[in-house]
PyMOL CGO cylinders between C-alpha atoms (Angstrom):
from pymol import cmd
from pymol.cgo import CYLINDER

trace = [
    CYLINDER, 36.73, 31.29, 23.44, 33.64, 31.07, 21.32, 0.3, 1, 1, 1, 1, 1, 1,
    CYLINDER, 33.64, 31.07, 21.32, 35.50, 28.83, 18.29, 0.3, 1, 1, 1, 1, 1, 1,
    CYLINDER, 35.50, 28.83, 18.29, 34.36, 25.47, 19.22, 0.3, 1, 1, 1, 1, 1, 1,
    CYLINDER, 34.36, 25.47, 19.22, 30.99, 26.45, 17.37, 0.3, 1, 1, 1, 1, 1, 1,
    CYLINDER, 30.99, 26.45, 17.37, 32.80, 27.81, 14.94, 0.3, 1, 1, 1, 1, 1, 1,
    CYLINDER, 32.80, 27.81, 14.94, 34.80, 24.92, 14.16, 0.3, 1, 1, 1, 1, 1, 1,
    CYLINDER, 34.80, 24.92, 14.16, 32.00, 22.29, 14.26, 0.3, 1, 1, 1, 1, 1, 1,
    CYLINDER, 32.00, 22.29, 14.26, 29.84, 24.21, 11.49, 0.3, 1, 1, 1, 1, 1, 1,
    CYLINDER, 29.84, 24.21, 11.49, 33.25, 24.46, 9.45, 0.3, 1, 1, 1, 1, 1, 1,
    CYLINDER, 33.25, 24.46, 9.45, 33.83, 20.66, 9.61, 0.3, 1, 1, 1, 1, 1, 1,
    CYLINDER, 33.83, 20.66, 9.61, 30.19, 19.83, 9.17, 0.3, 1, 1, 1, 1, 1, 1,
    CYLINDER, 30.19, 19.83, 9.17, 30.53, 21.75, 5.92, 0.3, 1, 1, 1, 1, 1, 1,
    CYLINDER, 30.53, 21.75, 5.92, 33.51, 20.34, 4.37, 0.3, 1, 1, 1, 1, 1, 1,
    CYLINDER, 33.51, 20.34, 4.37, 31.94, 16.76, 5.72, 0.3, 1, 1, 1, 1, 1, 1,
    CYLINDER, 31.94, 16.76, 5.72, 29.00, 17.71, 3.34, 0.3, 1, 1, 1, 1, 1, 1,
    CYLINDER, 29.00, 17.71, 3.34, 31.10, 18.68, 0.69, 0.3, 1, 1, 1, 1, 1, 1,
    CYLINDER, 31.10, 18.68, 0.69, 33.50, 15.28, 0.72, 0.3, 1, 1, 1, 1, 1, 1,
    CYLINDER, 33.50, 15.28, 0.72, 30.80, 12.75, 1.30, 0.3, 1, 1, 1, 1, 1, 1,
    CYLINDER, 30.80, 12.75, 1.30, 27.62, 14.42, -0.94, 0.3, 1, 1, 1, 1, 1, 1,
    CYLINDER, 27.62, 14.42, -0.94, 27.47, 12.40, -4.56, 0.3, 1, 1, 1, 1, 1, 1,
    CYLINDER, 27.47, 12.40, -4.56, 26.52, 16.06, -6.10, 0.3, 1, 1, 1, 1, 1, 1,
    CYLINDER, 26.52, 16.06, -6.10, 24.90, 15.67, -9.91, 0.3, 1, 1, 1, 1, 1, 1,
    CYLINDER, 24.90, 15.67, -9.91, 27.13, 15.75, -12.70, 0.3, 1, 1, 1, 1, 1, 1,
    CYLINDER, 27.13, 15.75, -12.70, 25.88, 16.83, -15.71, 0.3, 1, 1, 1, 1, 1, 1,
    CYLINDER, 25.88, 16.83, -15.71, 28.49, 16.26, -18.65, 0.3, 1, 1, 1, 1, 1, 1,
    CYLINDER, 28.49, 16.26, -18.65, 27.04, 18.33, -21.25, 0.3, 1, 1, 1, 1, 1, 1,
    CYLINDER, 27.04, 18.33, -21.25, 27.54, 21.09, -19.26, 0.3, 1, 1, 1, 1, 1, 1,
    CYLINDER, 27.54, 21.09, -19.26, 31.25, 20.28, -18.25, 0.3, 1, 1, 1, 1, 1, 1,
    CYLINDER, 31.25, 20.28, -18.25, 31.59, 19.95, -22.14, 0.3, 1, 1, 1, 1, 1, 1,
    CYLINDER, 31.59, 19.95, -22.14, 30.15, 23.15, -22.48, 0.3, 1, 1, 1, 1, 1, 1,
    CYLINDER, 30.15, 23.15, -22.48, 31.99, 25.25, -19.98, 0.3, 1, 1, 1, 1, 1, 1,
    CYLINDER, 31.99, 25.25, -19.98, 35.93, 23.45, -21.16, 0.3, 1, 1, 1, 1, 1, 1,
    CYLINDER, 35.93, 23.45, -21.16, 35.02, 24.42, -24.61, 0.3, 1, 1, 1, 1, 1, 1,
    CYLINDER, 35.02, 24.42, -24.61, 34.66, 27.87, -23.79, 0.3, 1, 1, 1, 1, 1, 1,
    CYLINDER, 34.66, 27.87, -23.79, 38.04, 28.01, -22.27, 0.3, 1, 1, 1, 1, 1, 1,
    CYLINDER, 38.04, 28.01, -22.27, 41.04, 28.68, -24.19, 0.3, 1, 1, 1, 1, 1, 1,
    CYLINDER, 41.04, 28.68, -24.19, 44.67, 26.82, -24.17, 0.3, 1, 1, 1, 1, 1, 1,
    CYLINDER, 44.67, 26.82, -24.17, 45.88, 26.23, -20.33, 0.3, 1, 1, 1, 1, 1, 1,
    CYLINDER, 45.88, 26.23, -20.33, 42.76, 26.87, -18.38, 0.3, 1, 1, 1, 1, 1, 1,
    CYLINDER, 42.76, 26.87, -18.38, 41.91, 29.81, -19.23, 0.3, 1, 1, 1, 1, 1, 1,
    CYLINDER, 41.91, 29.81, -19.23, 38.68, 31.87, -20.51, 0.3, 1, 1, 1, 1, 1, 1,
    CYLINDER, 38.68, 31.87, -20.51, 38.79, 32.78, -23.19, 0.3, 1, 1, 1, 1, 1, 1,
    CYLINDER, 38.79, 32.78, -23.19, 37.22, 36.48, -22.46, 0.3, 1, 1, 1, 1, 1, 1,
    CYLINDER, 37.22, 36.48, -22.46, 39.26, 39.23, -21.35, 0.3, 1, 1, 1, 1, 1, 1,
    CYLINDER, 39.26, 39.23, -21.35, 38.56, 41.29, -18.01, 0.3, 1, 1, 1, 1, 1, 1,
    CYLINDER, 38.56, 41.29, -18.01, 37.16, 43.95, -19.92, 0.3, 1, 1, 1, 1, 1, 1,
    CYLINDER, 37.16, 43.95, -19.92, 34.44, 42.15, -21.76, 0.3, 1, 1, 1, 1, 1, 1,
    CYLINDER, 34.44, 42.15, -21.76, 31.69, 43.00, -19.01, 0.3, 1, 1, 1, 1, 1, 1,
    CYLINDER, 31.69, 43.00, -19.01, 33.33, 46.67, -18.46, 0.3, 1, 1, 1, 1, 1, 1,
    CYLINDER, 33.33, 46.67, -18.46, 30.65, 49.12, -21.26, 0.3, 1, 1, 1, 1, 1, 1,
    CYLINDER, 30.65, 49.12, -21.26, 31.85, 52.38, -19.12, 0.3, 1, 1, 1, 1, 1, 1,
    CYLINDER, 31.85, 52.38, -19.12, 35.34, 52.04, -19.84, 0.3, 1, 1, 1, 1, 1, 1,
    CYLINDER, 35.34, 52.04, -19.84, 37.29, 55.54, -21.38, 0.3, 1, 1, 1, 1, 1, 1,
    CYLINDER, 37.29, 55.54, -21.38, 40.09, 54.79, -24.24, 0.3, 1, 1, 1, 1, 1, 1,
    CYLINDER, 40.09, 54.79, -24.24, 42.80, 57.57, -23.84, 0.3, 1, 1, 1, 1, 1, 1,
    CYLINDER, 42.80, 57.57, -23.84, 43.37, 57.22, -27.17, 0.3, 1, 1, 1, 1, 1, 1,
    CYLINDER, 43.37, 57.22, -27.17, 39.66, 58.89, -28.35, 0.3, 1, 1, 1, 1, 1, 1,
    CYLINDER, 39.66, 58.89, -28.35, 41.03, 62.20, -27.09, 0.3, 1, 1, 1, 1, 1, 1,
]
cmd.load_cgo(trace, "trace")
């Protein structure tokens, strides 16, 4: 019991999300595919962000 409120906010939601116009900006579309490299994919590796990490190889 209890999911009928549940359910009602989820399809509210996704009612928002299919029917609002939203604002596209295309400069900023351009922006972001540019900085993607070939198939999809950022061009950044996981271990951009990551200052703390320890090379073995320093030893």
């Amino acid at each position: 019991m209890g999911r009928g409120r549940a359910k009602a906010k989820q399809t509210k939601v996704a009612r928002e999300l299919k029917y609002s116009t939203g604002s596209l900006d295309p400069d900023a579309l351009k922006r972001e595919l540019a900085s993607q490299g070939p198939g999809g994919l950022s061009t950044r590796s996981a271990h951009d962000d990551d200052e703390t990490e320890i090379d073995d190889d320093e030893e």
